[in-house]
MARKE-83964 format. One record per residue (C-alpha): residue number from 1; chain; residue in one letter; x, y, z. Coordinates in steps of 0.05 Angstrom, whole numbers. Last residue first. Layout:
<atoms>
{atom NUM "A" "A" {X Y Z}}
...
</atoms>
This chain:
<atoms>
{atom 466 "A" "X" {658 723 -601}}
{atom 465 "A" "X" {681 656 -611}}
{atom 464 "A" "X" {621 634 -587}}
{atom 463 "A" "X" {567 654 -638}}
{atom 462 "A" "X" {605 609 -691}}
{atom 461 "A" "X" {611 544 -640}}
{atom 460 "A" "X" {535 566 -634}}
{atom 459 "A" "X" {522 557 -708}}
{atom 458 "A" "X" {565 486 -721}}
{atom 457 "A" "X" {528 459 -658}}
{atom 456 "A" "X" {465 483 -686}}
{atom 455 "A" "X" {473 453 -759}}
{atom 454 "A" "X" {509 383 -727}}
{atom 453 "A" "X" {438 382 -684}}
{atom 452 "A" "X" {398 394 -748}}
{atom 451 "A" "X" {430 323 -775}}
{atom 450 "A" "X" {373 291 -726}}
{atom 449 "A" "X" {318 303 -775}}
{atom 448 "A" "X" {252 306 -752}}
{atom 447 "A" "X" {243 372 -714}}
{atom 446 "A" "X" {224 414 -770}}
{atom 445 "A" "X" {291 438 -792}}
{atom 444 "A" "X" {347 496 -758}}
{atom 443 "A" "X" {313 568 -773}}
{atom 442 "A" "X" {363 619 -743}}
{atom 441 "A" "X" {316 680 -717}}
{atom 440 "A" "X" {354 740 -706}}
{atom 439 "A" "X" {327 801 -662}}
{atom 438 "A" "X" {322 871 -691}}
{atom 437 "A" "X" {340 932 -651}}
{atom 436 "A" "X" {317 990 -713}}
{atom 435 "A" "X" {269 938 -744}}
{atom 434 "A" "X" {228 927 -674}}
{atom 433 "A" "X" {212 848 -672}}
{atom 432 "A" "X" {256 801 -726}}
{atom 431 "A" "X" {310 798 -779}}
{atom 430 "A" "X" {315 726 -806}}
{atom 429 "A" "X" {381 689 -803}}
{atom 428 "A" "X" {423 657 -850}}
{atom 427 "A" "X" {436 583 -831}}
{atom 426 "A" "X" {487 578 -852}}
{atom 425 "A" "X" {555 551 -856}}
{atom 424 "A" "X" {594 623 -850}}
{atom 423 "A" "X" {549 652 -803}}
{atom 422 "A" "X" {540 716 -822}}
{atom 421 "A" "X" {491 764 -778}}
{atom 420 "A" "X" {514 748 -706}}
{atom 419 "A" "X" {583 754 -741}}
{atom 418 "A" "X" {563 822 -754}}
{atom 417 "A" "X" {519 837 -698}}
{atom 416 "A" "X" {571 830 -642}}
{atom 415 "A" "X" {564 771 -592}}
{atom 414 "A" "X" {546 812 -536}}
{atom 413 "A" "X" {509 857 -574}}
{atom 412 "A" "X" {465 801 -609}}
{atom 411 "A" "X" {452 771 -533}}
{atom 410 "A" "X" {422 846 -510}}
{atom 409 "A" "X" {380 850 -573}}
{atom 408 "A" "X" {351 781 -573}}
{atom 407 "A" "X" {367 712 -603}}
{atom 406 "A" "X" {326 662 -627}}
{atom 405 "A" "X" {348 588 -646}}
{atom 404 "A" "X" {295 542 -687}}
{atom 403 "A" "X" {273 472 -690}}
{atom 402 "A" "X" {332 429 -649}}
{atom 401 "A" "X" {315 359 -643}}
{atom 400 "A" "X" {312 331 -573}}
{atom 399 "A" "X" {337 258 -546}}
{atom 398 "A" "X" {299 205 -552}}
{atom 397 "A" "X" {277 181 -483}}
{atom 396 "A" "X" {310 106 -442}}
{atom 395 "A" "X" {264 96 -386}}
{atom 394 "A" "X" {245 106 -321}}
{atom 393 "A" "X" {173 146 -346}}
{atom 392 "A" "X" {166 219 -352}}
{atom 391 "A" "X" {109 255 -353}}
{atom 390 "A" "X" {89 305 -415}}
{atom 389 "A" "X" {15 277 -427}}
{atom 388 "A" "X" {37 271 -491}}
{atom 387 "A" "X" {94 232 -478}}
{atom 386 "A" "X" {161 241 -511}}
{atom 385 "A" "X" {193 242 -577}}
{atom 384 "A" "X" {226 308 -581}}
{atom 383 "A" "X" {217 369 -618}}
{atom 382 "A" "X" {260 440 -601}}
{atom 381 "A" "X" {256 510 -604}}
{atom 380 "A" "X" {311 554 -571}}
{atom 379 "A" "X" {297 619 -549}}
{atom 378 "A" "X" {347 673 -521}}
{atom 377 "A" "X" {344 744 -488}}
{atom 376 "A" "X" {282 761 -500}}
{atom 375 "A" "X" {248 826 -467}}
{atom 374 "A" "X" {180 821 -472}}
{atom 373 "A" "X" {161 875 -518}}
{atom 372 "A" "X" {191 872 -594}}
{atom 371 "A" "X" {233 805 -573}}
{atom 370 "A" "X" {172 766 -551}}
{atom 369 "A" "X" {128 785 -606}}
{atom 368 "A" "X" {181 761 -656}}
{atom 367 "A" "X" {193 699 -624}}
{atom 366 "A" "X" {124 685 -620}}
{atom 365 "A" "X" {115 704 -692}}
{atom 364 "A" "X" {165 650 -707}}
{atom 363 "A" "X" {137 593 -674}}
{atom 362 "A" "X" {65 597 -695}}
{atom 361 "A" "X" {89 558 -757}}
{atom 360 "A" "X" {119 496 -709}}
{atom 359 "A" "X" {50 489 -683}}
{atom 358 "A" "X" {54 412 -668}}
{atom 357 "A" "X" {14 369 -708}}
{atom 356 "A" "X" {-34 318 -662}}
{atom 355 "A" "X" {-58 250 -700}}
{atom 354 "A" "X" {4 219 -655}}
{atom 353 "A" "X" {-14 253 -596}}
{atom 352 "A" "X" {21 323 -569}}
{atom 351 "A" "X" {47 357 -508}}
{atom 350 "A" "X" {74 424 -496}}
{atom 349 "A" "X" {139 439 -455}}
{atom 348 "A" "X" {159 503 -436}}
{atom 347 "A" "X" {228 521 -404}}
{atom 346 "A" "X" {234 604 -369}}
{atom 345 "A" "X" {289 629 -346}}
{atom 344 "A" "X" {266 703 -318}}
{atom 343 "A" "X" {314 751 -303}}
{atom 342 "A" "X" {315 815 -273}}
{atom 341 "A" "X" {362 866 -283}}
{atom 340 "A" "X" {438 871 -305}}
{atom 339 "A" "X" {463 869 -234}}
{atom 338 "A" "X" {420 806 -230}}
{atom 337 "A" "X" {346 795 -192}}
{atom 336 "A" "X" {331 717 -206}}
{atom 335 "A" "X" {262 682 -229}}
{atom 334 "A" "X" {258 606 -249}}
{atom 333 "A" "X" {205 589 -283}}
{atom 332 "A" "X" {174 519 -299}}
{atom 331 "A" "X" {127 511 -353}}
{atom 330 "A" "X" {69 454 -364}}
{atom 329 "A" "X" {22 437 -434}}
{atom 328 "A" "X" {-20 388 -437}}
{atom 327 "A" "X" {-68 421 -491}}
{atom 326 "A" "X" {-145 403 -471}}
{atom 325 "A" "X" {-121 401 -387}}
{atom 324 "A" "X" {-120 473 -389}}
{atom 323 "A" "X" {-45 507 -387}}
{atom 322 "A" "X" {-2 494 -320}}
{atom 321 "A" "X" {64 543 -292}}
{atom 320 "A" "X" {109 516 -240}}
{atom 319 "A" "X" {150 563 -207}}
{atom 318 "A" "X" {229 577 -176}}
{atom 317 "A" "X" {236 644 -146}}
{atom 316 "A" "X" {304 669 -131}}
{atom 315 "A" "X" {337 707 -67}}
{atom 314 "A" "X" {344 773 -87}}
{atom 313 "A" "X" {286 779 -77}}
{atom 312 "A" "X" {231 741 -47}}
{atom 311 "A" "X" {180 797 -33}}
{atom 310 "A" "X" {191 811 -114}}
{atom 309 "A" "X" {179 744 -129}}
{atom 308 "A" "X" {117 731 -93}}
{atom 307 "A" "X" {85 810 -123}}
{atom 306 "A" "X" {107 782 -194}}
{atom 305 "A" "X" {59 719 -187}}
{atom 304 "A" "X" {8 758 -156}}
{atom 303 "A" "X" {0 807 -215}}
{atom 302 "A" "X" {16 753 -274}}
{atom 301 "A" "X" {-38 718 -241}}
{atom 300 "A" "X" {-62 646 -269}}
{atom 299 "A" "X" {-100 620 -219}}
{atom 298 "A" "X" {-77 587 -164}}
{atom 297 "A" "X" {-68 508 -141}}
{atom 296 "A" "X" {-5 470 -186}}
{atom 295 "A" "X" {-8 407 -143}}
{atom 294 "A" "X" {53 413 -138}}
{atom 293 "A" "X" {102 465 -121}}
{atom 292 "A" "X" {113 540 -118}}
{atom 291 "A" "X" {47 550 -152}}
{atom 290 "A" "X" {11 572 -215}}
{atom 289 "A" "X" {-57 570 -257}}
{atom 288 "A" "X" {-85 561 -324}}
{atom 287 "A" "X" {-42 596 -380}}
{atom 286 "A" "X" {-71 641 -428}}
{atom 285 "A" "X" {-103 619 -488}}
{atom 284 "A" "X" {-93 596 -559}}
{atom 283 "A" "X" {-46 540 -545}}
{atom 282 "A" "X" {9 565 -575}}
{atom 281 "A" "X" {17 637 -593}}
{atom 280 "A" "X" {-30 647 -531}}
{atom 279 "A" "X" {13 601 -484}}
{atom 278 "A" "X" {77 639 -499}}
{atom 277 "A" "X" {48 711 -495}}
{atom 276 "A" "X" {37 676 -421}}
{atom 275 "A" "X" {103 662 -409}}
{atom 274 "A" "X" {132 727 -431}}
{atom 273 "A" "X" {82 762 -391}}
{atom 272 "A" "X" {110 719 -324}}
{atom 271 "A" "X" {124 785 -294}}
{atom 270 "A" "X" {113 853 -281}}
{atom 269 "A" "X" {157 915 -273}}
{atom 268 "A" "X" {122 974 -255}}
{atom 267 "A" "X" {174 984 -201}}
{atom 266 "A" "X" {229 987 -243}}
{atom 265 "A" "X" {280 928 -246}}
{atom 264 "A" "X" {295 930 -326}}
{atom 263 "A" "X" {271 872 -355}}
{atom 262 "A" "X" {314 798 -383}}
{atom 261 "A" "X" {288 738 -416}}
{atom 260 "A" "X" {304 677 -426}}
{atom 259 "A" "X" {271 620 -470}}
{atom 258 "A" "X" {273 545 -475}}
{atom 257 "A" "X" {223 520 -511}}
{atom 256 "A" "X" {199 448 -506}}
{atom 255 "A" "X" {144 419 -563}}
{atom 254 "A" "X" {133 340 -550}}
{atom 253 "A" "X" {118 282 -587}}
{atom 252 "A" "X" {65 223 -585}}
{atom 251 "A" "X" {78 169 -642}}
{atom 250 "A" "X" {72 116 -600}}
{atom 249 "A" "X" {146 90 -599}}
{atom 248 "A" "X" {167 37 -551}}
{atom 247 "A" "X" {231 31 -522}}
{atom 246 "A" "X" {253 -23 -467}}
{atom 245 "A" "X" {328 11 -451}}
{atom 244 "A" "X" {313 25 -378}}
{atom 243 "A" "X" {295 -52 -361}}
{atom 242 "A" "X" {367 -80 -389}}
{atom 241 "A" "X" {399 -34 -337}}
{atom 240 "A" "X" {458 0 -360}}
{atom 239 "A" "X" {527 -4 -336}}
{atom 238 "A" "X" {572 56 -311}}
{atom 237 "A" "X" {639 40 -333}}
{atom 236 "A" "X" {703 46 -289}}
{atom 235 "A" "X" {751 -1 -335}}
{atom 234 "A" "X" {735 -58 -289}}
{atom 233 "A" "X" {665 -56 -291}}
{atom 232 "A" "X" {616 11 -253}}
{atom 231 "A" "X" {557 -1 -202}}
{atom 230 "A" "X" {536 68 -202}}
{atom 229 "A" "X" {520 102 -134}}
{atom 228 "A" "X" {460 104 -87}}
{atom 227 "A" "X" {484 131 -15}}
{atom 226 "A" "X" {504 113 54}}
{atom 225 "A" "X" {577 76 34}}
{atom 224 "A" "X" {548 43 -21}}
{atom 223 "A" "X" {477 29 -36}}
{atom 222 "A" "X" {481 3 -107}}
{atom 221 "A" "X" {456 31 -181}}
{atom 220 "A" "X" {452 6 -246}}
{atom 219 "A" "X" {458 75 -301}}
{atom 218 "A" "X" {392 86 -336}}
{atom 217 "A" "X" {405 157 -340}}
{atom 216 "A" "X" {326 187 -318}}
{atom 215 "A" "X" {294 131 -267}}
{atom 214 "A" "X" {380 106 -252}}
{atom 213 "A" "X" {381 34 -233}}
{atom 212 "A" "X" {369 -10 -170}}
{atom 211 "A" "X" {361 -87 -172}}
{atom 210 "A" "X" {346 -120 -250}}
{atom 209 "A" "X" {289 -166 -233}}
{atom 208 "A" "X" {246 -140 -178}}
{atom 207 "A" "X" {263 -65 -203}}
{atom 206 "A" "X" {276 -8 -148}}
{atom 205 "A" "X" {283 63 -185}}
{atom 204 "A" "X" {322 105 -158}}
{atom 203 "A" "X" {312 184 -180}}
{atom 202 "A" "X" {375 216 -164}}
{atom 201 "A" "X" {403 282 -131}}
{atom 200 "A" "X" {479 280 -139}}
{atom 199 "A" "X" {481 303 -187}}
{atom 198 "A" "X" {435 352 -226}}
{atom 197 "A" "X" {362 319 -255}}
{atom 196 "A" "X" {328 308 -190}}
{atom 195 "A" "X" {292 373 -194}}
{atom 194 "A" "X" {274 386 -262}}
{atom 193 "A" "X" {248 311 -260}}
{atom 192 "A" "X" {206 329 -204}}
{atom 191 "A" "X" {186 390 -239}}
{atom 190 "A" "X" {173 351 -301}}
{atom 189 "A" "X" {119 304 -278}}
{atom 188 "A" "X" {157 237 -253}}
{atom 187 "A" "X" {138 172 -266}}
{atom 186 "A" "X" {129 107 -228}}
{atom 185 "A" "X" {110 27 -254}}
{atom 184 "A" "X" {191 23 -242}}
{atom 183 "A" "X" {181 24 -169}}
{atom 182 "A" "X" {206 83 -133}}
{atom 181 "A" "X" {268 114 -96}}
{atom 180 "A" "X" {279 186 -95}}
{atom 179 "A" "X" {344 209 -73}}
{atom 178 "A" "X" {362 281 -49}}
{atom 177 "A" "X" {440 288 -47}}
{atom 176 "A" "X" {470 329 10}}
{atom 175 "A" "X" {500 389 29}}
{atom 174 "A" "X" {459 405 89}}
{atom 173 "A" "X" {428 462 50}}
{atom 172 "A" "X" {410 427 -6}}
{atom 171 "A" "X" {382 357 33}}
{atom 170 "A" "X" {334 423 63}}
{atom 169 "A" "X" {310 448 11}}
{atom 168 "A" "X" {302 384 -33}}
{atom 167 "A" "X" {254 359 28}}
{atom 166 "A" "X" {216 420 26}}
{atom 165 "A" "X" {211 420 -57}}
{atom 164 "A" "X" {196 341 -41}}
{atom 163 "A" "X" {135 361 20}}
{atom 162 "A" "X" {116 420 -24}}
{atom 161 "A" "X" {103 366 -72}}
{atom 160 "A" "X" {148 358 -137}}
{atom 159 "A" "X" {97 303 -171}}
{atom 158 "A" "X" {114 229 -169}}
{atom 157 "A" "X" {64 196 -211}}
{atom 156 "A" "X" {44 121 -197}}
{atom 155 "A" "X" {57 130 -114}}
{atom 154 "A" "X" {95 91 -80}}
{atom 153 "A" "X" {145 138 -58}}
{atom 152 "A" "X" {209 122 -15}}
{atom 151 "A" "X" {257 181 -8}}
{atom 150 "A" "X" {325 188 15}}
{atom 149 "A" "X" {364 247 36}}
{atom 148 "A" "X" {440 229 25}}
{atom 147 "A" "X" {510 252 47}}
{atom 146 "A" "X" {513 241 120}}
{atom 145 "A" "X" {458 194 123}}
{atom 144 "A" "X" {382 193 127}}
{atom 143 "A" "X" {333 157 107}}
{atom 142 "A" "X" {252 164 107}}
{atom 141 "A" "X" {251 238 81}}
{atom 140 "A" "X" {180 271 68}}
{atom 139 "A" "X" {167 289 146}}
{atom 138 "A" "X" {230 321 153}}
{atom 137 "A" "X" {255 320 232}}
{atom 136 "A" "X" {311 269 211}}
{atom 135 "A" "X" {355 213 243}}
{atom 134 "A" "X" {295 158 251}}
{atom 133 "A" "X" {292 124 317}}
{atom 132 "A" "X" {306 52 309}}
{atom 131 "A" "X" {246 13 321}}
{atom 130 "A" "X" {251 -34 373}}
{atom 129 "A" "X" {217 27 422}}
{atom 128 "A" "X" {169 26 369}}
{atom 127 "A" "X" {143 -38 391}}
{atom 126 "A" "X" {83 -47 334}}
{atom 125 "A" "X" {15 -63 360}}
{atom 124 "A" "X" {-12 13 350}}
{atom 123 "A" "X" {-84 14 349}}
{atom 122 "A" "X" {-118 32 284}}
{atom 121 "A" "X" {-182 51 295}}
{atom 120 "A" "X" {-220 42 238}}
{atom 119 "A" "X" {-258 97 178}}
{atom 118 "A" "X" {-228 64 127}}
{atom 117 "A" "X" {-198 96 54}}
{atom 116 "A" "X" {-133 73 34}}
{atom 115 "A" "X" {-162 26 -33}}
{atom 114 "A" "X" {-192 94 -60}}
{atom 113 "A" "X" {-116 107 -76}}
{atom 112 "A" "X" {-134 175 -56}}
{atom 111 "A" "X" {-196 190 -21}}
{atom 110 "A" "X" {-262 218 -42}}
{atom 109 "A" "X" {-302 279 -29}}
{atom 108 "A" "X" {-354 283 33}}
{atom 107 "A" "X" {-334 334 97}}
{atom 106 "A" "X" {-346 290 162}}
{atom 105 "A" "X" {-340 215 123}}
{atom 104 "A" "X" {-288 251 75}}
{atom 103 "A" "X" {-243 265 135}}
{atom 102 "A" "X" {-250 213 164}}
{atom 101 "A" "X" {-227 168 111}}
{atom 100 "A" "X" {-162 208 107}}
{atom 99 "A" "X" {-146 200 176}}
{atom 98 "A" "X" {-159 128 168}}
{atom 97 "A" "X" {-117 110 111}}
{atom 96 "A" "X" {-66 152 144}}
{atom 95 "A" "X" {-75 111 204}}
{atom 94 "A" "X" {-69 44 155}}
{atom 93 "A" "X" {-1 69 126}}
{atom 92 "A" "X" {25 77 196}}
{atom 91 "A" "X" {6 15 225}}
{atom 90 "A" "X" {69 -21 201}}
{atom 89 "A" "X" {119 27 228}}
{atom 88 "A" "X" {185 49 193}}
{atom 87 "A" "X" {155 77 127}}
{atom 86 "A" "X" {126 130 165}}
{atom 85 "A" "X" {56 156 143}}
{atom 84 "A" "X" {37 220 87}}
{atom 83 "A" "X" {-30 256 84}}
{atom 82 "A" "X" {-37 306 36}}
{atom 81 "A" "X" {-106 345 46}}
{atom 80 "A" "X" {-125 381 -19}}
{atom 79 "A" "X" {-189 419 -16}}
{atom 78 "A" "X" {-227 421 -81}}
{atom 77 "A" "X" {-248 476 -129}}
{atom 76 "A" "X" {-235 445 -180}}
{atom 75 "A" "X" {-250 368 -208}}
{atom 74 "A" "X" {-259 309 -173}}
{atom 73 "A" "X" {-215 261 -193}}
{atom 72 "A" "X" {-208 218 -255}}
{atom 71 "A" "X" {-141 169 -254}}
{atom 70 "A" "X" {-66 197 -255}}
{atom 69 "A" "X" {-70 229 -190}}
{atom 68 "A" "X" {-32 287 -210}}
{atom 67 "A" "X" {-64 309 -283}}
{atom 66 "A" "X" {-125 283 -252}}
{atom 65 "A" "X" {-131 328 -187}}
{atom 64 "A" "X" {-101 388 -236}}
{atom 63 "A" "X" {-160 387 -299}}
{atom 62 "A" "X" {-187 451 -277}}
{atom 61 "A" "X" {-145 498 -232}}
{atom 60 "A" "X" {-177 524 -158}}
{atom 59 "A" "X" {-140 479 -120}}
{atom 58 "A" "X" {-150 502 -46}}
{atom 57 "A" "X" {-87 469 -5}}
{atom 56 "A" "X" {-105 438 63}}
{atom 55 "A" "X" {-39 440 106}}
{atom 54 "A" "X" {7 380 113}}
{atom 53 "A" "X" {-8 320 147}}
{atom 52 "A" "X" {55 279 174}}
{atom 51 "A" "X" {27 205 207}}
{atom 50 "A" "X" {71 160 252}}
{atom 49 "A" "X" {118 227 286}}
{atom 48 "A" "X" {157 194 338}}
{atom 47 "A" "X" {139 222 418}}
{atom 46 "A" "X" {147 159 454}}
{atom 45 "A" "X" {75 153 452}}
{atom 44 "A" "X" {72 140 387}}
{atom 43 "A" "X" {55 210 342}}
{atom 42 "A" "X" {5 239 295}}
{atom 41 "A" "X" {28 302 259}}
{atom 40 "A" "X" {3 365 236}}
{atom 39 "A" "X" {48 405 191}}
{atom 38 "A" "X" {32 483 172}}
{atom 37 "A" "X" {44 492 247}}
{atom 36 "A" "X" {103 535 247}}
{atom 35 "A" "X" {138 470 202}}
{atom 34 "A" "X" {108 431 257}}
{atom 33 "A" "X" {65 410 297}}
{atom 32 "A" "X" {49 355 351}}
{atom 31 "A" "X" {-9 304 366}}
{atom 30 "A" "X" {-13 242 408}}
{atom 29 "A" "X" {-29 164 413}}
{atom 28 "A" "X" {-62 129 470}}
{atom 27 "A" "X" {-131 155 453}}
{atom 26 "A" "X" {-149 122 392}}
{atom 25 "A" "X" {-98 120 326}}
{atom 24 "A" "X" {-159 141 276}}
{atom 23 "A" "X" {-161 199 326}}
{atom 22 "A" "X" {-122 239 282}}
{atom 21 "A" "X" {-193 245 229}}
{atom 20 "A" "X" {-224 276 299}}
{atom 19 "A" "X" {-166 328 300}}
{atom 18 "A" "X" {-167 344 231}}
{atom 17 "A" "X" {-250 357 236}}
{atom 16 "A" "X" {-249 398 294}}
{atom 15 "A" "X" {-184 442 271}}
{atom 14 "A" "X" {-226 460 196}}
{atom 13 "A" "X" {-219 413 141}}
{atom 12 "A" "X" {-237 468 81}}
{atom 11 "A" "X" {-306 440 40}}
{atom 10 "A" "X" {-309 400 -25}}
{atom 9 "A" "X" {-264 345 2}}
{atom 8 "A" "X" {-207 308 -26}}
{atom 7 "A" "X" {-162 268 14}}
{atom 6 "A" "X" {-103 241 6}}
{atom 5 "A" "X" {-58 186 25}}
{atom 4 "A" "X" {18 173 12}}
{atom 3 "A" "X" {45 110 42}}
{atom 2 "A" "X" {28 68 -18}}
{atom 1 "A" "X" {0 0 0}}
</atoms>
């Protein structure tokens, strides 16, 4: 059974209603907080935290219970209750089971996996004082060592929680790796794999007949010396599990951009506009909602968002960004104030089925719109073959194929017009956005053929020997 539970209920769990779904335990267990009270726990009598619930979120966007529960959920508003149990005691996945039963029982909704939900007492039989006492105060992490954060989910989808981006936080700050060990059924959305991609954070995945191997590299993995690490031959090679290399192609393919952008720090500064010009040029409407984590619970605000980022500055904002659940189509932004200004990296990714054509024509008069009044810096276009539905599974993915490179004013002085202008194997670029501070648009293929990446690398090799 999966030690995450939640509950999904059409009305906020007020303090009366949390505290009768912690009774699932009975009377000899007890309740503490933490996180300045945004985490409620239910604890053995010695004080060790069984059950972690996090606050109720309000998820206002269409289309998000689904997207993250990977079966049909109640749609928005709904009040998401997160309920997570300790992978050290037996009774704790049937407590959260309980809690989240309760709740639904006092408040209707459903609960997540549907299996989970009971309305029993679940006394504690386990010893716990047998049970070593775990090492860390972080609800989400279940080991802990001196250089690793590790993370058991159970869960078909992974998302990047605020119990993960909390998790990540912290393993960060400590200097350690943040580990995420799964069953190979499991995939990530793309904030979790934005997340785990830089070593030494990994996504484990535990197969029954090839071990412990990479989710997102593929590489075999062992537990060595308080971490997961490459099993490697004689010569020092990483091997590759048989499981990760299992291929099938369906046809479905995705759109990414990649695109900077860079704005004076004034006070009527606001943000996210390049984003959402993005969405319009290709999805035909703005984007859906946004949040710091998943699931992605506010409505798309290009006021609210910039008023978060400028109360976190100069420390950076990192964001996930959802369209309507017709077009799959997800962004993550990551917001930093520079001596040059403020910057916004921005990566897009838009989802398609095999009858689906992607909108490569709508390409370049987004680039062009974004140059003339949002402050581009850089775009680059690309087409992969990937899931529609834009998750990713613990196996081997094509690799992108460049569409288009775009660069703005400020990169085009950097590099000097004139070779900016004339690259001496093509492709010749076309003059876009405001004709006095034009931005250049290199065309590179349709996304098919894989000689475009000899074209790019040959182009930016040009642009960087300025």
């Amino acid at each position: 059974m999966t030690k995450d539970v939640i509950a999904l209920t059409p009305k906020m769990p007020d303090l009366n209603t949390l505290l009768a779904g912690l009774y699932a335990g009975g009377p000899d267990l007890g309740v503490n907080t933490t996180a300045h009270g945004a985490v409620v726990q239910l604890c053995a009598p010695d004080g060790r935290p069984l059950v972690s619930v996090e606050a109720p979120i309000l998820v206002h966007v269409p289309g998000e219970t689904t997207r993250l529960l990977d079966r049909p959920a109640p749609d928005g508003p709904v009040w998401w209750t997160e309920a997570r149990a300790s992978t050290a005691v037996a009774e704790a996945g049937r407590l959260a089971g309980s809690f989240a039963g309760r709740l639904t029982t006092v408040l209707g909704g459903t609960v997540w996996p549907p299996e989970a939900a009971t309305t029993d007492v679940v006394p504690l039989t386990t010893d716990v004082s047998a049970v070593p006492l775990p090492a860390t105060a972080t609800p989400a992490v279940d080991v802990l060592t001196t250089t690793t954060a590790v993370v058991i989910q159970d869960r078909p989808l992974v998302p990047l929680t605020s119990w993960l981006a909390d998790a990540l936080r912290t393993a960060t700050a400590a200097d350690r790796a943040l580990q995420i060990v799964t069953p190979p059924t499991t995939r990530l959305t793309l904030p979790a794999r934005t997340a785990l991609r830089g070593l030494p954070n990994r996504w484990v995945v535990q197969h029954p007949d090839h071990g412990y191997y990479d989710g997102l590299s593929g590489a075999l993995l062992h537990w060595k010396n308080g971490t997961f690490t490459p099993v490697r031959d004689e010569n020092g090679t990483a091997q590759v599990a048989e499981a990760f290399q299992a291929v099938t192609d369906t046809g479905e393919r995705q759109l990414l951009l990649a695109l900077s952008t860079r704005h004076p720090a004034d006070a009527d500064l606001v943000l996210g506009r390049a984003l959402e010009i993005a969405y319009h040029y290709l999805t035909a409407g703005p984007p859906a909602g946004w949040s710091t984590a998943e699931p992605i619970n506010l409505p798309w605000s290009t006021r609210q968002l910039t008023d978060l980022a400028r109360s976190r500055a100069p420390q950076p904002t990192w964001l996930t960004v959802i369209g309507h659940p017709d077009r799959p189509a997800l962004a993550t932004i990551r917001i930093l104030r520079t001596p040059a200004g403020v910057e916004e990296d921005i990566t897009l990714a838009l989802g398609y089925s095999r009858d689906e054509t992607p909108p490569l024509d709508a390409i370049e008069p987004l680039a062009a719109a974004l140059a003339a009044e949002h402050g581009l810096t850089t775009l680059l276009t690309s087409l992969r073959t990937a899931r529609r539905d834009l998750t990713v599974p613990p196996r081997v993915e094509a690799p992108p194929i460049p569409v288009a490179l775009t660069l703005g004013q400020a990169e085009i002085e950097s590099i000097g017009r004139t070779r900016a202008e004339r690259p001496p194997l093509g492709p010749a670029p076309t003059r876009l956005g405001r004709p006095a501070e034009p931005a250049l648009h290199y065309p590179l293929g349709d996304g098919t053929d894989p000689q475009a990446w000899t074209t790019f690398q040959q182009l930016t090799h040009h642009l960087k020997q300025a």
